[in-house]
MARNUDO-571632 format. One record per residue (C-alpha): x, y negated, z negated. Coordinates in steps of 0.001 Angstrom, whole numbers, padded with zeros to 6 digits, always signed. Layout:
% MARNUDO-571632
XYZ ...
% end
This chain:
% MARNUDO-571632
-099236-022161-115934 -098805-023325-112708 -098529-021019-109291 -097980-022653-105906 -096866-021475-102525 -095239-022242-099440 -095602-020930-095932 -092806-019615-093873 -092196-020618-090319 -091656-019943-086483 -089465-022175-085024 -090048-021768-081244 -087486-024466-079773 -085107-027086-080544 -083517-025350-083650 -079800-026625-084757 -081114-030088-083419 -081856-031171-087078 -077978-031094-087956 -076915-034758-088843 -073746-033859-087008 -076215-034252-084162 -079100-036324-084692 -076859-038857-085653 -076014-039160-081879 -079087-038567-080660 -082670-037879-082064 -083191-034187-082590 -086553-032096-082164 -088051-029000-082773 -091346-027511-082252 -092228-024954-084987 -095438-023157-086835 -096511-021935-089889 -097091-018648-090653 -099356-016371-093268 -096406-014932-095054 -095379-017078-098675 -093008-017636-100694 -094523-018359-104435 -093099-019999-107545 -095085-019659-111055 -094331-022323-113848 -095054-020863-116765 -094333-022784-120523 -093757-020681-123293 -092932-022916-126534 -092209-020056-128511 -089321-018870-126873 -086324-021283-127174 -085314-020062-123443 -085296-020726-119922 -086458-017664-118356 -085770-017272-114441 -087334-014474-112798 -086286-013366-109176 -084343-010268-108061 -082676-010613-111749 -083618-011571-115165 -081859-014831-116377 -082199-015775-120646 -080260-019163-121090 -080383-022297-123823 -079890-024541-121203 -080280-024941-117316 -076816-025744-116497 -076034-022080-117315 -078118-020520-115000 -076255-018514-112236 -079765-019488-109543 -078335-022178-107886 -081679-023785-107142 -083553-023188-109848 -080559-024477-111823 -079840-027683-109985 -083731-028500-109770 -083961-028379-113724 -080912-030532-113789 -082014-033342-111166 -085438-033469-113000 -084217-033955-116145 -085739-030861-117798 -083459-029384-120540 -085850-028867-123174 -086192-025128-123419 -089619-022850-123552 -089943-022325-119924 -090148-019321-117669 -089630-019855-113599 -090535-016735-111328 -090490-016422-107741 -092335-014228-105310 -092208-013156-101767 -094292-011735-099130 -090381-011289-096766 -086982-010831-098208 -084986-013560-097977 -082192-014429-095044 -084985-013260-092636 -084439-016422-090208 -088150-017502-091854 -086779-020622-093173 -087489-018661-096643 -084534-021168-098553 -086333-023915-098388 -089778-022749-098309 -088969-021377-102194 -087061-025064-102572 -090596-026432-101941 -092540-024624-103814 -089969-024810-107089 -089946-028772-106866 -093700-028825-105987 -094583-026599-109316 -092113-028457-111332 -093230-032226-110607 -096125-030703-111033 -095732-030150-114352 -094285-033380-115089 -097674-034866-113804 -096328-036208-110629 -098833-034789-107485 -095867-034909-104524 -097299-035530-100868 -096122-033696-098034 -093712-036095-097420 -092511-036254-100728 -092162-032153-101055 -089928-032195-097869 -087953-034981-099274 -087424-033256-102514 -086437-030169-101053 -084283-031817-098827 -082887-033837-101913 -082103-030141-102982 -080262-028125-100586 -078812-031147-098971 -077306-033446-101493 -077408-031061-104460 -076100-027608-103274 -074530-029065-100291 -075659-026452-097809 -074515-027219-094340 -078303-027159-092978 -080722-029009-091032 -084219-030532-092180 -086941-028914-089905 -087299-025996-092529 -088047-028260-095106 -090217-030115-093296 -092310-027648-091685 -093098-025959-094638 -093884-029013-096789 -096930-030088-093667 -097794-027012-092288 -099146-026511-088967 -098024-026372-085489 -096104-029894-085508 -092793-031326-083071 -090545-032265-085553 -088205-035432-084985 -084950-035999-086827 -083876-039647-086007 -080174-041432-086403 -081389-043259-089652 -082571-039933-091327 -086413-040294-091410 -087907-037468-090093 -091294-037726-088081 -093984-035483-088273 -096661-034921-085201 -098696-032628-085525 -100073-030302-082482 -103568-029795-081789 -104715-026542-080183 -108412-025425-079560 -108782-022287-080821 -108808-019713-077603 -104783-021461-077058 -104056-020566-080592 -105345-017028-080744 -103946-015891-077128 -100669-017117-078069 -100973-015404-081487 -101754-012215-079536 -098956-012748-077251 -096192-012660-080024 -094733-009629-081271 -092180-010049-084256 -089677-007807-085645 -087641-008174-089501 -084521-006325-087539 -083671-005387-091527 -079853-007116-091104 -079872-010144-093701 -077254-012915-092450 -076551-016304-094543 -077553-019073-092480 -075143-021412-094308 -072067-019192-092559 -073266-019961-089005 -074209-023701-089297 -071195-024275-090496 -069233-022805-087590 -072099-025274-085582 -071382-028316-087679 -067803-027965-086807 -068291-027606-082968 -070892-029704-082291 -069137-032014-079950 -068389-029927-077675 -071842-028572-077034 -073407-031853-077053 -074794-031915-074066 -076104-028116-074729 -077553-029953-078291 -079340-032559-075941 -081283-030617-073834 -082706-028224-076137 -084241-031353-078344 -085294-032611-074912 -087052-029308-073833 -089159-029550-076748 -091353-031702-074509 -091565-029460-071713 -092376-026571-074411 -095443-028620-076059 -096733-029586-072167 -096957-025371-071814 -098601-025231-075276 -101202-027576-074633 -101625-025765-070885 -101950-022062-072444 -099134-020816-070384 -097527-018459-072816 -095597-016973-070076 -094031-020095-069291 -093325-020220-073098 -092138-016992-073124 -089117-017900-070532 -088134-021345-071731 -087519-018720-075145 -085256-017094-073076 -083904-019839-071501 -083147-021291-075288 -081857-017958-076734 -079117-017993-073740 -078490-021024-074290 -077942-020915-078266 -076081-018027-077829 -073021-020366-076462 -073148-022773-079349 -071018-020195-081946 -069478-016765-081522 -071462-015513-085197 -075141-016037-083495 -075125-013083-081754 -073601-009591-082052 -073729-005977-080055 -076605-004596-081925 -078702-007747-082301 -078163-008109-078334 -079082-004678-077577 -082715-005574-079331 -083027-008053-077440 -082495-006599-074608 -084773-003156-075036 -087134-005858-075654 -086671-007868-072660 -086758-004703-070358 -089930-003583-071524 -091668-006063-070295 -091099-009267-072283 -090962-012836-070967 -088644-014030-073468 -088109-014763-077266 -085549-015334-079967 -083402-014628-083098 -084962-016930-085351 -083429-019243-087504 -079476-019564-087182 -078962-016031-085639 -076794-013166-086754 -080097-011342-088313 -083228-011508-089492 -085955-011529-087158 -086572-011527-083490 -090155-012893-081499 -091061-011931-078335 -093475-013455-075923 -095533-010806-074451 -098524-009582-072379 -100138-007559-075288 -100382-004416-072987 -096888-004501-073272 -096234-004718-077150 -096122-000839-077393 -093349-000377-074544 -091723-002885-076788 -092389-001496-080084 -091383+001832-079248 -087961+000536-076893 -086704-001446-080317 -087427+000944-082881 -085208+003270-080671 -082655+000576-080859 -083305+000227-084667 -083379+003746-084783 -079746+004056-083018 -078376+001718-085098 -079401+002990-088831 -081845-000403-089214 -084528+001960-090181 -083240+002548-093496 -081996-000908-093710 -085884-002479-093829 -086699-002537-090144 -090041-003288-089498 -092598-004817-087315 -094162-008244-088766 -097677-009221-087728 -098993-012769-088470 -101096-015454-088054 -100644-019406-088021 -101709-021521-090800 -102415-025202-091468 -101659-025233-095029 -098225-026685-096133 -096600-026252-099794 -099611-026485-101582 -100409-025717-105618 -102556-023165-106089 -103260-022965-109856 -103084-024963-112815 -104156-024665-116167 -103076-027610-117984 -103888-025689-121420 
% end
């Protein structure tokens, strides 16, 4: 049996940057964390069965791969060649999925780094984001970027660079520990409870992307000017370059943003917030805002009356604490047996 795990992330800025539609024209950037909240895969042979068992929100019993209605799972088995049946795939969660958590491709990396793991290959970091990449990029043909992959395969606070050649570089950033933990206790984060595809929006941004080009080139840019605040502890500052970011994304497509996800936003905003964002493509999922921590239960209470208004409450709505970790995609047991 083999278990491994993958972290979920916080982009902060630069997101939609790491379409090739734009860092084909011009290298694209994002700044982004990892987080304590997992998605897990467990490979798990059983020789007596003459199945493939996948495991998620369903139960799937097939002979063969190619007849497995998990897109990933299926297309993974396929790629790698492994057709022989007796095996049994399951995937865990700490978040549901189309949270804005980069969740996709955080399970993509933990499925190829469990399966090459049992082919006796031990992928690198680079080699995991690569993979998963290979994956939802060439295989499924979503209409997504790289820094998911990529962030989850490292770990870490890092600035992410997409370049016009496609290799991606990784640098990581180093905090002392009284940066990390104020800005920790500055963020509040909220699972709004409305799921959105990201696939649906990027596509809309794929097919405008020249004319917000110039909107494209300064948010990669102003991933600079965000690490310079990291590295000075000014989370306020942070906290308003979110906004500045989140006003500006909201221009790129009409589907980022809607009445009830800006009326979050807002109750957050006027209760004292500096700034944050929808993360991942928008439309959903969760929203972060930077905060004095005296603050967070103005906030808490003025969006939970929003979520409240808006029948979220029954829909999953809840507040998210976590913490940033340095661990990437990473197995964590093995019994070769």
């Amino acid at each position: 049996m083999i278990i491994t795990r993958a972290p979920l992330r916080i982009s902060f800025v630069g997101g939609g940057t790491d379409l090739p539609a734009f860092y084909r024209k011009h290298p694209g950037r994002v700044i982004s964390v990892t987080v304590d909240k997992y998605v897990y895969a467990v490979i798990h042979p059983v020789p007596l069965v003459n199945k493939f068992i996948a495991r998620y929100s369903k139960v799937e019993w097939v002979s063969h791969p190619k007849d497995l209605e998990h897109p990933s799972i299926r297309e993974a088995l396929l790629d790698l060649g492994i057709t022989n049946p007796g095996m049994e795939i399951s995937t865990f969660a700490d978040l549901p999925a189309k949270t804005g958590l980069g969740s996709s491709s955080s399970f993509a990396a933990a499925l190829l780094k469990g399966l090459h793991t049992h082919l006796g290959k031990k992928l690198s970091s680079e080699e995991t984001a690569c993979a998963a990449c290979r994956l939802e990029l060439d295989l499924l043909k979503e209409p997504i970027g790289k820094q998911d992959q990529y962030a989850t395969a490292y770990g870490g606070l890092n600035v992410i660079q997409f370049n016009e050649d496609d290799s991606v570089e990784v640098k990581p950033v180093f905090l002392d520990y009284k940066k990390r933990s104020s800005l920790e206790d500055h963020i509040i984060l909220f699972f709004t409870g409305i799921t959105r595809s990201a696939s649906s929006i990027l596509k809309v941004q794929n097919v405008d992307m020249d004319e917000h080009l110039e909107t494209y080139k300064k948010m990669s840019d102003s991933v600079f000017d965000f690490e310079k605040l990291l590295l000075t502890g000014d989370v306020e500052g942070m906290g308003e370059m979110l906004h500045e970011g989140w006003t500006s994304k909201k221009t790129l497509a009409g589907n980022i943003t809607n009445s009830v996800i800006d009326s979050f936003y807002e109750a957050g905003r006027n209760a004292g917030a500096w700034g944050g964002k929808v993360l991942g493509a928008g439309g959903g999922g969760c929203v972060l805002f930077l905060a004095d921590p005296q603050k967070h239960n103005l906030i808490r209470k003025s969006v939970t009356k929003i979520a409240s208004e808006n029948n979220l409450l029954d829909l999953g709505f809840k507040e998210v604490p976590i913490k940033f970790v340095q661990s990437g995609t990473e197995v964590l047991f093995h019994n070769e047996r």
